[in-house]
C-alpha positions as CSV (number, residue, x, y, z in Angstrom):
1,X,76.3,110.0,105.2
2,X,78.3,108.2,108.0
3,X,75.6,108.6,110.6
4,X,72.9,107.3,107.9
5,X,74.5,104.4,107.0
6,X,77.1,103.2,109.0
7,X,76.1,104.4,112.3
8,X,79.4,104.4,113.9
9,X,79.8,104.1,117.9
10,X,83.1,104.9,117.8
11,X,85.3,107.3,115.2
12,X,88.9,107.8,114.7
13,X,91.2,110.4,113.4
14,X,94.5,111.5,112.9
15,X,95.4,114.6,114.5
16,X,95.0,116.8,111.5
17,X,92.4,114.9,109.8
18,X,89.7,117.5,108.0
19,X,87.0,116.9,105.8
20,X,83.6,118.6,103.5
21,X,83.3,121.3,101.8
22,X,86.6,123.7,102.3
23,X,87.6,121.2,104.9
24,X,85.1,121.7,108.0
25,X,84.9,119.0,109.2
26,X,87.3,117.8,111.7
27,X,88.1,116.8,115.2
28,X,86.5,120.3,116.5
29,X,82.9,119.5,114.8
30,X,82.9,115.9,115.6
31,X,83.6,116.2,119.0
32,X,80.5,119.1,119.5
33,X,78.2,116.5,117.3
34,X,79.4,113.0,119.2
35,X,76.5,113.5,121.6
36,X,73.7,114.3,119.4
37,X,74.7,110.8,117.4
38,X,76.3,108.8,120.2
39,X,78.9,108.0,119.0
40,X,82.8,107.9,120.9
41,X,85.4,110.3,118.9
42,X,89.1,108.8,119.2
43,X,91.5,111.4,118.1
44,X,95.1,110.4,117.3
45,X,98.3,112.0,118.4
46,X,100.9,112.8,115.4
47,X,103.8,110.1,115.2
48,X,107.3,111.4,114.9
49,X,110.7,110.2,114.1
50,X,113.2,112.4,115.2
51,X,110.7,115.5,115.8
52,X,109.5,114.9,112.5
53,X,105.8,114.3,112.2
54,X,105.3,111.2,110.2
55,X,102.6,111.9,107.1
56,X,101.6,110.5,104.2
57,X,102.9,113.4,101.7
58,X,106.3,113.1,103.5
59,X,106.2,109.6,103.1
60,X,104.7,110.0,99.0
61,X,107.7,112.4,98.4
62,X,110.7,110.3,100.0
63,X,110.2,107.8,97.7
64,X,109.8,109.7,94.9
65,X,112.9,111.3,95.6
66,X,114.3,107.7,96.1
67,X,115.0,107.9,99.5
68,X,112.8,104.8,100.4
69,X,115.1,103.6,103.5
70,X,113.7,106.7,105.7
71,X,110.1,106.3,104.0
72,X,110.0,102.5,105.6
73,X,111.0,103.8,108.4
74,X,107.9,106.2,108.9
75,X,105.9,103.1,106.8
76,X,107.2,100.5,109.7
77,X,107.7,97.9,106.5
78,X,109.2,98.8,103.5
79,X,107.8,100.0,100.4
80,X,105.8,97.6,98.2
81,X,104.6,97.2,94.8
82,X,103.2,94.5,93.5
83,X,102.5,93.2,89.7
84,X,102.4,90.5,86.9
85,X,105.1,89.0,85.4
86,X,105.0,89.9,81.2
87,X,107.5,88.8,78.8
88,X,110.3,91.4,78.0
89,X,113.2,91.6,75.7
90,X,115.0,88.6,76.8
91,X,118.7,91.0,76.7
92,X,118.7,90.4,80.5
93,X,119.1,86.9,80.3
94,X,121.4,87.0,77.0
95,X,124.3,88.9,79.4
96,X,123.1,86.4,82.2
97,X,121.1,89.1,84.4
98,X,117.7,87.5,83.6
99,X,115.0,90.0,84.9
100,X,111.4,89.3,85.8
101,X,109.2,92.6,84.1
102,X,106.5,93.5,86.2
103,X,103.4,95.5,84.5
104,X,103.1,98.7,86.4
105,X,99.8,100.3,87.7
106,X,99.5,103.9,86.3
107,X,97.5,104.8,89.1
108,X,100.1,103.6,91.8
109,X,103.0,105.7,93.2
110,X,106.1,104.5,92.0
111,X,109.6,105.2,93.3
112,X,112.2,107.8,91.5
113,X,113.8,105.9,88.3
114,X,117.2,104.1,89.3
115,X,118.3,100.9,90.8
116,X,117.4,99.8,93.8
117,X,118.2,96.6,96.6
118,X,114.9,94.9,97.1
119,X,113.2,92.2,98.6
120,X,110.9,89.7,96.5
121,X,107.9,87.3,96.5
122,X,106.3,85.7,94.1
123,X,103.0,84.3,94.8
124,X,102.9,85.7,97.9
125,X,105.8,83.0,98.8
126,X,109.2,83.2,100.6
127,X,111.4,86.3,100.6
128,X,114.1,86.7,97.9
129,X,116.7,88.9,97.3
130,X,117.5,90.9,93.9
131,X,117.9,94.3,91.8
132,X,115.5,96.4,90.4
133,X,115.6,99.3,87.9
134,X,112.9,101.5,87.3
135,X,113.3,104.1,84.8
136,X,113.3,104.3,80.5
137,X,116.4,101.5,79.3
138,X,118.5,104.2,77.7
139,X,121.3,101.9,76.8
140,X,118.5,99.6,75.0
141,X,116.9,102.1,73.6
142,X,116.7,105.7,74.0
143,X,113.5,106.5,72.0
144,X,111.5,104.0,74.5
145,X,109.0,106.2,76.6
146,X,107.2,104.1,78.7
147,X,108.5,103.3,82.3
148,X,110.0,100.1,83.1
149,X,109.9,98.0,86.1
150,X,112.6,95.1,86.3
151,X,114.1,93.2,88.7
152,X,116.7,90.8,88.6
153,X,116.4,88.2,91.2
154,X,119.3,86.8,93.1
155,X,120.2,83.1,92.4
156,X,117.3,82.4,91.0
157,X,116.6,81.3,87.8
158,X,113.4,80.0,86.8
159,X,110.1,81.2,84.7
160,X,107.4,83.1,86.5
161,X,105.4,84.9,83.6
162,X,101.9,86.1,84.2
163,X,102.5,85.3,88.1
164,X,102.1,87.9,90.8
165,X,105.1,89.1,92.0
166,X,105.5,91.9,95.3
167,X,108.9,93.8,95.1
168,X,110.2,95.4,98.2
169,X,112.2,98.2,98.1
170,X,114.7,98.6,100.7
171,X,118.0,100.6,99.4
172,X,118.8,103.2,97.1
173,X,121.9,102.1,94.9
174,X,122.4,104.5,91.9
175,X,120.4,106.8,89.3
176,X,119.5,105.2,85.8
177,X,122.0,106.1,83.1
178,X,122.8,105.2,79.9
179,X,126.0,103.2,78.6
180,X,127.7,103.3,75.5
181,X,127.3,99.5,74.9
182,X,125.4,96.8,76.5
183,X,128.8,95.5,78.0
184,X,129.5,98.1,79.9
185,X,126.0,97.9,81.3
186,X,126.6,94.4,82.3
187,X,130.0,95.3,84.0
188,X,127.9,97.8,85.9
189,X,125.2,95.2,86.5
190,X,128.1,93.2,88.1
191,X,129.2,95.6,90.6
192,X,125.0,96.2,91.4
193,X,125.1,92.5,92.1
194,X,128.3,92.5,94.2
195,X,126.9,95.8,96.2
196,X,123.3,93.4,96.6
197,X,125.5,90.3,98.1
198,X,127.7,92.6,100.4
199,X,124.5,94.6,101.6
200,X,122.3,91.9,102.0
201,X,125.5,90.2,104.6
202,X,125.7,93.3,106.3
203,X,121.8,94.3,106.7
204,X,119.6,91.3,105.8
């Protein structure tokens, strides 16, 4: 099918890159058929950080398992999602932690539920600074089954439903949990905001 209709003159590949039925295909038979369609075959070394070959599983499963600052660094950029603004609850902005709600992509790979430092644009516009939790809202309501995506941008205050927003993720702060009232959350939500300001002096 690539020789039909795209005609390459020049191919490229990963080190370990396979294809076809049972996985054939790869760098062996397309270097003993680049002759016969004249085409160049480019094959690329692995990439490592500290001896560790960089891959695309590795990198899926490090931020699943929320450890997103060494998946940027195999990425070279941090992790991104991006998503529309929809109206939530409004509780955020009742205990003064207003949150922009993003409508998550089933199909996209999301990190492990918990808070996290990010970076944020909206509109594809300057770089801000905030919070965001992924996860259920146990302390809001423990029967709720569908994952959240919020994020609580820092000095900021203005409305931004149904615009496009791209959240960065680049820390790790604490797993999800539930509280036994919504002040405690927002004392917690306090010392998230505090670890955000003294992170984003130290590493921003």
């Amino acid at each position: 099918i690539i020789i039909k209709y795209f005609q390459p003159k020049v191919i490229v590949i990963g080190y370990d890159h396979h294809f076809g039925l049972n996985r054939e295909g790869g760098g062996q038979f397309l270097n003993k058929n680049k002759d016969k369609y004249d085409y160049q075959l480019i094959q690329i070394d692995a990439k490592k950080i500290n001896k560790d070959k960089i891959s695309s599983s590795k990198i899926r499963k490090l931020i699943i398992d929320r450890k997103v600052r060494e998946a940027n660094k195999m990425l070279g950029s941090p992790f991104k999602i991006k998503g529309v603004v929809v109206k939530g609850e409004g509780l955020g902005a009742s205990i003064g932690f207003p949150t922009a709600n993003i409508k998550l992509d089933e199909l996209k790979l999301v990190p492990g539920n918990g808070v996290y430092f990010v970076g944020v644009s909206i509109n594809s516009g300057s770089l801000r600074l905030g919070m965001c939790n992924i996860g259920f809202r146990p302390t809001i309501n423990d029967k709720n089954k569908k994952l959240s995506c919020e994020v609580h941008i820092l000095d900021f205050d203005e409305k931004i439903y149904k615009k496009e927003i791209e959240v960065q993720f680049l820390d790790f702060f604490r797993l999800e949990k539930k509280f036994n009232s919504v002040n405690q959350l927002k004392k917690q939500l306090i010392i998230d905001k505090n670890k955000c300001l003294e992170y984003s002096s130290n590493n921003v």
